[in-house]
N, C-alpha and C positions, 0 to 999 in steps of 0.2 A: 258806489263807494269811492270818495274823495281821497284821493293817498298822496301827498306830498310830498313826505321820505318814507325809504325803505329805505331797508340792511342792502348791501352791495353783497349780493348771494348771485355766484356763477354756475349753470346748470341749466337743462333743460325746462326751457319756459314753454314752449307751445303755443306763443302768441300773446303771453299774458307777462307781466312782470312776478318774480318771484320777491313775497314781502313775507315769508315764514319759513323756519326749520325745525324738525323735528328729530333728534338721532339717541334710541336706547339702543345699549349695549348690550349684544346678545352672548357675551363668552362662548363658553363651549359648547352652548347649551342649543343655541340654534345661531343665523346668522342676522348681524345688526341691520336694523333698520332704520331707514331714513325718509322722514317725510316731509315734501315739500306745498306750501299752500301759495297758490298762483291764483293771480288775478288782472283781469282786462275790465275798461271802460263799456266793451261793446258785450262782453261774456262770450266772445266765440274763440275757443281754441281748436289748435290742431290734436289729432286723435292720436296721444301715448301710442306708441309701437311694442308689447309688453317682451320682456327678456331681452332687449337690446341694451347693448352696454351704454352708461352713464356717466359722467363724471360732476362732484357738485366741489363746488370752494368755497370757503368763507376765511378772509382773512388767511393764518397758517396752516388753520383747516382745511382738509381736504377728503373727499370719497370716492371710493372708483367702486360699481358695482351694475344689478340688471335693475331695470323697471318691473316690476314686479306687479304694481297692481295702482290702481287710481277709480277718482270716485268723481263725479261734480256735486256740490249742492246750490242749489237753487233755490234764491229769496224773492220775496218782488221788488229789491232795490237793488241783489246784483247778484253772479252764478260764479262760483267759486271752484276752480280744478286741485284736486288731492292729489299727489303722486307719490308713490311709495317706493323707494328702490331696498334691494337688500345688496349686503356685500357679496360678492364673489367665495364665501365660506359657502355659498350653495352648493357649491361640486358636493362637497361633505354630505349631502344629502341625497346628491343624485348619480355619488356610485354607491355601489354594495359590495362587500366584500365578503367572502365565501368560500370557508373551510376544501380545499380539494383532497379529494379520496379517488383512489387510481380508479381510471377510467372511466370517472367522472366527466360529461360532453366531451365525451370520447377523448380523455386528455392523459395520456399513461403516466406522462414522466419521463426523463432520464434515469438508468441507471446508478446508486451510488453504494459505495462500498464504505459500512459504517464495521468499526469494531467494539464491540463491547468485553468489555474483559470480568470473570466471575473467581471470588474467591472463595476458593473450599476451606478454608484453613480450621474450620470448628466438624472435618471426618477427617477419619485414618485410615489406615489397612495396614494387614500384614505382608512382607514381600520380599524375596530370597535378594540376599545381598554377598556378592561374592566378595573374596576378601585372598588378597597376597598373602602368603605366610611373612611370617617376619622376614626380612634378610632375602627373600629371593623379590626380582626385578620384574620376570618374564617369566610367564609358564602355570604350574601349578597355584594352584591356592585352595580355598573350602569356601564355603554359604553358609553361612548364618540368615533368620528370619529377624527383621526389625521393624519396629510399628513405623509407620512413615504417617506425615500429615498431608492433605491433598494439599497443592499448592493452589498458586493465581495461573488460571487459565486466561485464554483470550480469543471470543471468536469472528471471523468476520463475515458478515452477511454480503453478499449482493443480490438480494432480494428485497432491498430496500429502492426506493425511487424519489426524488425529485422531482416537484414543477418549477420550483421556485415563485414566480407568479405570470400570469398569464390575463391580457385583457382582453374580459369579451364583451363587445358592447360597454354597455355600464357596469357591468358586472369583472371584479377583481378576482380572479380565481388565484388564491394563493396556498403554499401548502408544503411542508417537505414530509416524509415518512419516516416513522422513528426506526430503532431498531425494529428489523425483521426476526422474531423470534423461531423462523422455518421456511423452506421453501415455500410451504403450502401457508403461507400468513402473507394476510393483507392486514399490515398494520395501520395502527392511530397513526394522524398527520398532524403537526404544528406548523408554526412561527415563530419571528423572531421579529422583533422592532423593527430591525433593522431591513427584516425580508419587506415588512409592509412599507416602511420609506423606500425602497427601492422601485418598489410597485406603484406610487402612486404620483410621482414626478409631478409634485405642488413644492413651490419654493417656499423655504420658510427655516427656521434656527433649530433643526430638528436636532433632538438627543442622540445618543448611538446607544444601541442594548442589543446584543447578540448573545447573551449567555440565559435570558430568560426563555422560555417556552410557551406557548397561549395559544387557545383554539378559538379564540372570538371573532363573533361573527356579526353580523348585520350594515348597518348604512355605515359609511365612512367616519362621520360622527362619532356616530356610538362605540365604536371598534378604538376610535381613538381616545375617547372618554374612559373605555375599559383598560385602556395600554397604560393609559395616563393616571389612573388608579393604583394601577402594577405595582408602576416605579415612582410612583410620589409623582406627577409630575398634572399641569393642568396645559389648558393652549386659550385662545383666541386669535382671530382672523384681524393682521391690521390693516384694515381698508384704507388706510393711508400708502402704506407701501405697498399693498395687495401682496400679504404675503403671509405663512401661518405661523405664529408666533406663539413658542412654549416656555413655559417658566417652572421652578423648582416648585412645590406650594408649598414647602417650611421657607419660601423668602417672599412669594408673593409674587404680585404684577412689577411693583414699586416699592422702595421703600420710603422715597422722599415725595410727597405730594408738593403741587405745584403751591407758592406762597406768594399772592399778590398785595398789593397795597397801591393799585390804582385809584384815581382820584372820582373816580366814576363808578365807582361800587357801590350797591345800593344797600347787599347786605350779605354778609358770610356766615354758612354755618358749619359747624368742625363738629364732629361725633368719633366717637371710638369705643369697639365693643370687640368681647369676647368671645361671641356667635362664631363659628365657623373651625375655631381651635381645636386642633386635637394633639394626640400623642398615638404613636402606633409603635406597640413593640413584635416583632418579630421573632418568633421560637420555633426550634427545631427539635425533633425528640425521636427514638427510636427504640425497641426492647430487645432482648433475648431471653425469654425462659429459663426455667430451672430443668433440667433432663437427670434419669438415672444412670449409675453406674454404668457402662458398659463393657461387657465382654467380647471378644473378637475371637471366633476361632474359624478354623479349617479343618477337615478331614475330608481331602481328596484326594483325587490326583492332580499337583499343579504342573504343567507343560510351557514351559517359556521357551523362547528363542533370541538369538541374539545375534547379529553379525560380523562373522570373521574376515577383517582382509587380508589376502595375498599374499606373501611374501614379495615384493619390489624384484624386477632381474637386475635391476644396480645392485641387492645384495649379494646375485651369485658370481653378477658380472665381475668384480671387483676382487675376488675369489679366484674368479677362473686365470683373469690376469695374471697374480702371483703366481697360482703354479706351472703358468705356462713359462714364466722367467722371462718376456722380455727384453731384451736387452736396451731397444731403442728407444722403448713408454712405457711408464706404468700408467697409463690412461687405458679405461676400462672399457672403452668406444672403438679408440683407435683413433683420436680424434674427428671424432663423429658424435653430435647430439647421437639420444636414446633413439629418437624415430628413426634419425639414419640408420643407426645400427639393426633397429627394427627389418628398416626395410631393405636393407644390403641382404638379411637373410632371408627371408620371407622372395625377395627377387632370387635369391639363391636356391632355393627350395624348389623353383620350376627349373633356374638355368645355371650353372654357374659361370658361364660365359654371357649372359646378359649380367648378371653380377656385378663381374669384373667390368661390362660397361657402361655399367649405373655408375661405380665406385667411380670408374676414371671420368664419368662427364660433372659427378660433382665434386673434383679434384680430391678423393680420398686419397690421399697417396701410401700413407700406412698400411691401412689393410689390404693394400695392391703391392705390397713388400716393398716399395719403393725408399731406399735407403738417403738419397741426396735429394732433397726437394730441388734442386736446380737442374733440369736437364739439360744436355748438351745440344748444339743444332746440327742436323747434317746438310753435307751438300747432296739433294735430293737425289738428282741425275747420277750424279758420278758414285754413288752409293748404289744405286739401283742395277747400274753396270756391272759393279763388284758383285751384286748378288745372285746377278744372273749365272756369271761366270763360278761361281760355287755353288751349286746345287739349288738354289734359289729361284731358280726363273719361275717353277710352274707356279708359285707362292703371289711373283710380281706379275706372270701374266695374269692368272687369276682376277687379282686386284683392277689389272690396266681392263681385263674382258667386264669388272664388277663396275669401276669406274666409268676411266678416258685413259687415253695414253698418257704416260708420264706421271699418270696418277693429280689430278690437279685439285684433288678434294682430299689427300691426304697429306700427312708432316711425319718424317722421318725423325728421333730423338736417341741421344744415347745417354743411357741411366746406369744406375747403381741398386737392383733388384735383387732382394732375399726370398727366394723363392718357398720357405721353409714358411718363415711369416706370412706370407700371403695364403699359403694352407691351411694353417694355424689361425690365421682370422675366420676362415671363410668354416673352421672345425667350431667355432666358437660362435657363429653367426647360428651354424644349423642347432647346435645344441641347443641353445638360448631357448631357440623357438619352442623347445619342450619344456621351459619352464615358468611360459605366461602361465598365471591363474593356477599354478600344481602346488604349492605348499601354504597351509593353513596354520597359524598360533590357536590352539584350544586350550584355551585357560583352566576351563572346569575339569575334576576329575572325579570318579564315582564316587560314593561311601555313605556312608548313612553313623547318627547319632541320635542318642534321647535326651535331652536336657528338661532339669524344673528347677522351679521357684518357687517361693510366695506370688508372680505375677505370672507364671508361665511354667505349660509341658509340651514338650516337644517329641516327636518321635517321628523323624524323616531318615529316606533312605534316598538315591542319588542315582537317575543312571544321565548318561551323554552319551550323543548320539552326532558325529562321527566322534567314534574312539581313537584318540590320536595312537600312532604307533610306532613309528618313525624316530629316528634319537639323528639328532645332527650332529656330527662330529666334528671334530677340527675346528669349531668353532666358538671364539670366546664367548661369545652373547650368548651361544645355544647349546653349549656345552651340556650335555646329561638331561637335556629338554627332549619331550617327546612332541612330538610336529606331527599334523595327517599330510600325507599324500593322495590328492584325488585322480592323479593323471593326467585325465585332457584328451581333448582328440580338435586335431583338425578339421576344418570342412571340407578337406581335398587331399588324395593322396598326388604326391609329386607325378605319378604316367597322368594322372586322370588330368591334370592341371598343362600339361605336354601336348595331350589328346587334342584340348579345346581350342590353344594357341599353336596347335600342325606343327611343332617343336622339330618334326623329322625333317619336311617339308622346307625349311628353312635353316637349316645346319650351314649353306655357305652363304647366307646374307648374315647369320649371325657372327660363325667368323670373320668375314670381312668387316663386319661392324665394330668388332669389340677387339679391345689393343690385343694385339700381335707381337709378342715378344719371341726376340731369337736371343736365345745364349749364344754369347763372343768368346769368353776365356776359357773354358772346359773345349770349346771346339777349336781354340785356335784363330779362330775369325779375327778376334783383336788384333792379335801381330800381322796379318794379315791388312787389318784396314791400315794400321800403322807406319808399314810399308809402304801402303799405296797413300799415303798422306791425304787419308780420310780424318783422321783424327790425330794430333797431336801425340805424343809418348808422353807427357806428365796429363794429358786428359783423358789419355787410357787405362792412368794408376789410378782412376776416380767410378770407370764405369766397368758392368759386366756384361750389357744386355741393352739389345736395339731395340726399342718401339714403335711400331708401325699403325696409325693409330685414323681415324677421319676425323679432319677437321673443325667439323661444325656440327650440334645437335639435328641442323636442319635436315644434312645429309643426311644423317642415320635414321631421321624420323622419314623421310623421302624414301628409303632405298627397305627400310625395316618395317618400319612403322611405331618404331620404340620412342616412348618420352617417357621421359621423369614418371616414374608412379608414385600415387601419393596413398597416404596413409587416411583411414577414417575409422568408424568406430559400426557396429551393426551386428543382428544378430546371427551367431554361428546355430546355426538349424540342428548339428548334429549336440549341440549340447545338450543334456536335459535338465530344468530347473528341478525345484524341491516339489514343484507343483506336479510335476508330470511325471515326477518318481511317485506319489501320491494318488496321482488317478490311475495310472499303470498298476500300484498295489493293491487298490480297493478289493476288500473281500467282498463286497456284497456283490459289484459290479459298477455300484453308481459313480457316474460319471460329475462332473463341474464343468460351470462354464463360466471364466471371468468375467464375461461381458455380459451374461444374463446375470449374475451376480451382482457387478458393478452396478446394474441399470436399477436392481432392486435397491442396492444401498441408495442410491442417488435420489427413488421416490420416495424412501423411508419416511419422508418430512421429519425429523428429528430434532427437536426444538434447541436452541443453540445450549441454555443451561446443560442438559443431558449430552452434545458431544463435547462440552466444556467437563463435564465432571469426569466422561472417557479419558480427555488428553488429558485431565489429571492424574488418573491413576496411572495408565501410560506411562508419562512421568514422573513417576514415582518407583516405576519399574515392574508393573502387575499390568494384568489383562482382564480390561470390565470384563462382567460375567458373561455377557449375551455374545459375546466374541470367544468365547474360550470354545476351543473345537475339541470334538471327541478324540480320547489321545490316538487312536488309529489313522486321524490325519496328520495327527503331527510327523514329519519325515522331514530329514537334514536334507540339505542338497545346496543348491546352485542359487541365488534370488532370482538371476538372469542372466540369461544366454549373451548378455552384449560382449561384444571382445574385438580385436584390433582387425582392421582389414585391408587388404592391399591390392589394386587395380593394377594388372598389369595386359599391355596392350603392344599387338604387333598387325601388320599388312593381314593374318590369315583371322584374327580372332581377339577376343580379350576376354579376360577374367578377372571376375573380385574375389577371391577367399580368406580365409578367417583363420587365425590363432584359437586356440585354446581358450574359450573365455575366463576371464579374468577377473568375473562379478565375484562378489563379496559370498559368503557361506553361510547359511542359514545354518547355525547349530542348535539342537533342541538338549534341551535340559530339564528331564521327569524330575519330579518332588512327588514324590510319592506320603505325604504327612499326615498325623493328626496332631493338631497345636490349639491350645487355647491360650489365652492373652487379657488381662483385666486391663482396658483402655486407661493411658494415663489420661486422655482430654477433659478440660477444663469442664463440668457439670452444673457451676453453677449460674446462678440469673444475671445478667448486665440489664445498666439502663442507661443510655446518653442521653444527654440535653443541652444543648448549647442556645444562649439567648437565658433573657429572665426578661419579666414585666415589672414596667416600675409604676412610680405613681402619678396620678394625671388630674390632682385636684387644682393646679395651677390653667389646668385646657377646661374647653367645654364638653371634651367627648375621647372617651379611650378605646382603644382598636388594637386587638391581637391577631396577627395572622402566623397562625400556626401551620407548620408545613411538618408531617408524619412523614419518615424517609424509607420506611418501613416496607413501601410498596412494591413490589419483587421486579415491576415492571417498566421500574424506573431506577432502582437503584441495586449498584451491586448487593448480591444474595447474602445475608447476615454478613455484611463486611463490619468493622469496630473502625470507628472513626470519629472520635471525639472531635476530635479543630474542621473535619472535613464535612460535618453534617450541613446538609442543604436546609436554608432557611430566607425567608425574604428579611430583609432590609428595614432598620430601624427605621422612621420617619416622624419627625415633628414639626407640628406649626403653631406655637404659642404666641407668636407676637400680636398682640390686639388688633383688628384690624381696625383704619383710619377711616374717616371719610371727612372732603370738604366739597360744599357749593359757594358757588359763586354769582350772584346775580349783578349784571353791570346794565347802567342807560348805556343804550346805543353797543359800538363794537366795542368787544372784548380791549385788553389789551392787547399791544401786539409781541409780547414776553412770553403770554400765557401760553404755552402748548397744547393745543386741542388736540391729542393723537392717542389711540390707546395704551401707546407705549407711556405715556406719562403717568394712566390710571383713569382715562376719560372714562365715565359710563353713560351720563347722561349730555343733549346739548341742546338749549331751547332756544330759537328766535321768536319771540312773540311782539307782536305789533298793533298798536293801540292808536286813540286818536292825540299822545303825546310824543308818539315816535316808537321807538323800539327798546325792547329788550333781552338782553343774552343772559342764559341762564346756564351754568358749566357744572358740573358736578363726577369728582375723582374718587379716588378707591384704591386703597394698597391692595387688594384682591375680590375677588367676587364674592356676591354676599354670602355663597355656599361652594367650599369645593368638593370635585367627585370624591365618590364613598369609594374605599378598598371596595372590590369587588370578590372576596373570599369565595374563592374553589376548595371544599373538604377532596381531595388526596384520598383513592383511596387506603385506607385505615387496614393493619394486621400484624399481630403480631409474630414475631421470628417462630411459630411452630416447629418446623421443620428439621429442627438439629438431628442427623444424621450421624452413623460412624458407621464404613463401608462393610458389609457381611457381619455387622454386628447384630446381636441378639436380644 
């Protein structure tokens, strides 16, 4: 074969000249193809390498893609090479992507915690409501029975998991789990658009959708043909940019196809058809049935409980201040936060000479009666002298035998102490401590009533259990109130607490640790130091009393072993909860064990609707049924033994003990009733529908995708939600579709865009013995796009309407 001209086509020749091209447009549907016809004088080429990358140009045409396949044919006047490449849209073909289910090649998931929230609002119950008499703030009041609506629960699973996506081989394993309906569920897994772009790391003008849901499955392709259904949307692979390129398909590839008026055109031809048009309306729908009347009643016994907190020690504190009459504060501390003052007593309770040297290392100076917060200095030495010489020595040798000579670890001060006050705090420290956790507010009071109606008869009678009995006096707020008293007990008595820490054992390291006060003015000492011009005569109208104190915590922790004790919180052993007044009472004998208990509730598997409809009645103030204990368990007491606790540490010992616990009061309240009640809830039918269908004699094809929201398993339980119903997405493509070819002698022009972004579908070099010709052919869209892919939901209607213990 004689060839004179050919097309300037760049690409793999193989020894031969390239005088032909061939490229149809594969859209979504598979990947484009491109064929090259090569030719030599001698017919010997080199042997295609198949699936190695490619690249062909022609003019602003261009293709990046594999070898894929080739042929020769052979005449007796010459042997012709075929080579075929496709674009690089073959990945699309040769991954798979693949629905994951836990544990699937051994792929669990991460942990996630989803909540789904359930509303009861179409059941009621009946449920004791206590109620204030008019006029009073605190204290008394009665119960009344009122129908309640269950509200919007919410529960949260962590039995749900995550893979997000995962690549094995060629294989995408992608996948998250929906809500977990129980422990014991291995739930359905989806997707989201979004999850599979994340997975598939191909460049291209990807959409974003994270609110849709899909389980599809197969080649990459196909997965993306179904996505692309979903959301209205179509793609193609631009083997020009090598990139994946998606478009709306209510607008198409193009809207403008290319327009030439080359001089070298041989012939054009333009079409336009309404093949491919559709309209897709999207509806949403949901029901509720018609139910009868219902009635509501009870005749048992109903057992509630409820919990009481504490009366605060800032209420006695504040109390006890006034009647002690202060003169110097009416600060209820002493100027000391609550914990100090805690634990000034509570350290008081084993010593009250570690007390006084808690108090003095964290400068309390109030409750150490200390009158003038400025103390005086003295001259050490010549103080020490005076002491000796009046009755003092054995005091300073002591010290100098505890210390060094001259005492170098302590400071001598002269103050202005009320020794009555310091009594007075340390009487108000110890009492305090009996009144963690001792007084309870009991609202309820016995009685019983019958009431009717046209909607209701009642006949309940009242008891409570603790009975307050207690009347607080002198007090505005509680004036004529009845209060309970539980008492309390500590976890140590003050010897036992002595015992562990050798309390005897160390009697003169404690003294010498903790300030040492000498009265001056009662003894005369003052006019005394006065004389000896130790101190001033207007610094002696200021003070009463010398201080003999050690310097630094370090020493006392060195010589004692005392530091700061600190406050924490833990359980006092001697208290006994409501639980263990409960097992302790058992008539029959049987005993409980929380932890075999717990272990059972925990395997219960309990699907989340069912503890969704508990915390509703819960809150609403009742106790589902399968939780209602026989009333012989029911017993007031304690919730928990937690209560304040206080470490205290010396050279021989230490100890942690405990207050009075201070936890909250389980009080029970029998209802002893029979009550009936005509539900007022709404009986009769609903129907939502959000969306309509119009009409589509303007398209070639109409399409409704109807989404039923109905289904328990996706969508809150009979929730009413008119604006909120789930439905897919209007979609229309009416605009005709276009098409033009172009056939030119020789090369195209160089204006014309040969790329699929313009609407290329077709591109032909054919080559004759007049030369050559280019044949182009465009397209506002593909001559078919994907079909909706319609998932029927499953389909039911709201059967179910409930009203709780109704009949």
């Amino acid at each position: 074969m004689a060839i004179t001209k050919v097309p300037t086509i760049s690409g793999p020749s193989f020894g031969g000249v390239i005088y032909g091209l061939d490229v149809s447009q594969g859209f979504s549907n598979e990947p484009t193809k491109l064929t090259l016809n090569i030719v030599n004088k001698n017919g010997v080429y080199a042997t295609p390498t198949l699936k190695t990358s490619a690249s062909v140009s022609f003019g602003n045409f261009s293709f990046q893609g594999k070898i894929w396949s080739y042929d020769i044919k052979e005449s007796a006047d010459e042997k012709i090479l075929n080579v075929t490449l496709v674009d690089d849209s073959i990945i699309l073909d040769q991954k798979y992507v693949l629905l994951w289910k836990r544990g699937f090649l051994g792929q669990t998931g991460a942990v996630q915690s989803i909540t789904k929230t359930f509303d009861f609002g179409d059941e009621s119950l009946l449920v004791p409501s206590r109620e204030e008499d008019e006029g009073e703030s605190i204290g008394y009041g009665y119960t009344r029975f009122i129908e309640k609506r269950l509200g919007i629960e919410s529960v949260t699973s962590t039995n749900s998991r995550k893979l997000g996506s995962k690549n094995i081989g060629s294989l995408i394993l992608i996948g998250t789990e929906k809500f977990a309906d129980s422990d014991c569920d291995i739930p359905d897994t989806y997707y989201t658009f979004d999850d599979l772009r994340g997975a598939t790391n191909i460049n291209g003008n990807w959409p974003s959708n994270n609110t849709w849901r899909a389980t599809h499955e197969g080649t990459l392709r196909e997965v993306l043909s179904s996505w692309c259904a979903d959301l209205g949307y179509d793609f193609y692979w631009d083997f020009k940019n090598n990139r994946l390129q998606f478009y709306d398909v209510s607008q198409g590839i193009t809207s403008s196809l290319p327009n030439s008026t080359a001089s070298n055109i041989i012939s054009k031809e333009t079409s336009s058809s309404m093949e491919g048009t559709f309209r897709q309306y999207g509806i949403g729908y949901t029901a509720r049935p018609k139910s009868a009347v219902k009635t509501l009643g009870a005749s048992s016994v109903i057992v509630s409980s409820y919990s009481a907190s504490p009366l605060n020690i800032s209420y006695f504190a504040s109390r006890l201040g006034e009647k002690l009459s202060f003169s110097v504060t009416k600060d209820s501390w002493g100027g000391r936060s609550q914990d100090e003052f805690t634990t000034a007593g509570m350290v008081g309770y084993v010593s009250q000479s570690l007390r006084d040297l808690y108090s003095f290392q964290k400068k309390h100076w109030t409750s150490l009666g200390y009158q003038d917060r400025t103390a005086i200095p003295v001259d050490k030495i010549k103080t020490m002298d005076f002491l000796r010489k009046n009755e003092y020595a054995d005091i300073i040798n002591n010290l100098e035998k505890f210390d060094a000579k001259d005492l170098p670890n302590y400071n001598f001060n002269f103050i202005n102490r009320d020794e009555g006050q310091a009594n007075k705090w340390k009487e108000i420290e110890q009492k305090m401590l009996g009144y963690h956790g001792r007084f309870y507010r009991i609202p309820d009071k016995p009685g019983s009533f019958f009431y009717c109606n046209p909607n209701y008869t009642m006949d309940i009678s009242i008891e409570v259990d603790p009975a307050a009995s207690l009347k607080e006096e002198n007090s505005e707020d509680f004036a004529g109130k009845l209060i309970y008293d539980r008492g309390g007990q500590m976890s140590h008595d003050s010897s036992a607490l002595q015992d562990v820490l050798k309390i005897n054992e160390l009697t003169q390291e404690i003294e010498n640790c903790a300030p040492r006060h000498i009265e001056l003015k009662e003894s005369g000492l003052l006019e005394d130091m006065i004389r000896s011009e130790l101190i001033t005569a207007d610094d002696g109208k200021k003070v009463n009393t010398m201080v003999i104190f050690p310097k630094s915590d370090t020493f006392v922790k060195q010589k004692l072993g005392f530091q700061e004790p600190n406050l924490s919180r833990g359980s006092n052993n001697l208290e006994s909860t409501w639980i263990d007044e409960r097992n302790a009472n058992s008539n029959n004998g049987q005993k409980t064990c929380a932890a075999y208990e717990e272990s059972l509730k925990k395997g219960a598997c309990l699907s989340a609707e069912e503890l969704a409809r508990k915390a509703a009645i819960r809150a609403a103030g009742a106790i589902p049924e399968d939780e209602k204990p026989e009333p012989p368990d029911w017993v007031s007491g304690l919730n928990n033994n937690q209560a304040i606790s206080c470490e205290v540490k010396t050279i021989k010992g230490n100890v942690r003990f405990f207050l009075p616990s201070d936890s909250s009061l389980r009080v029970i309240t029998k209802f002893n009733l029979n009550i009936n009640k005509i539900s007022d809830l709404d009986t009769s039918e609903f129907f939502w529908t959000v969306g309509s269908p119009g009409n589509a004699d303007d398209v070639a094809e109409v399409r409704i995708a109807n989404e039923n929201i109905t289904d328990p398993n996706e969508d809150t339980y009979q929730k009413r939600r008119n604006s909120e119903l789930i439905r897919p997405a209007n979609s229309f493509a009416t605009t005709p579709s276009k098409t033009i070819k172009y056939t030119f002698a020789g090369d195209p022009p160089a204006g014309l865009t040969l790329s699929p972004t313009a609407g290329l579908t077709n591109l032909d070099i054919t080559l004759s013995s007049d030369g050559f010709t280019t044949s182009a052919s465009f397209s506002t869209r593909p001559p078919k796009p994907s079909k909706q892919n319609n998932t029927v939901r499953y389909v039911q209607s709201q059967l179910n309407r409930a009203s709780y213990n109704a009949s």
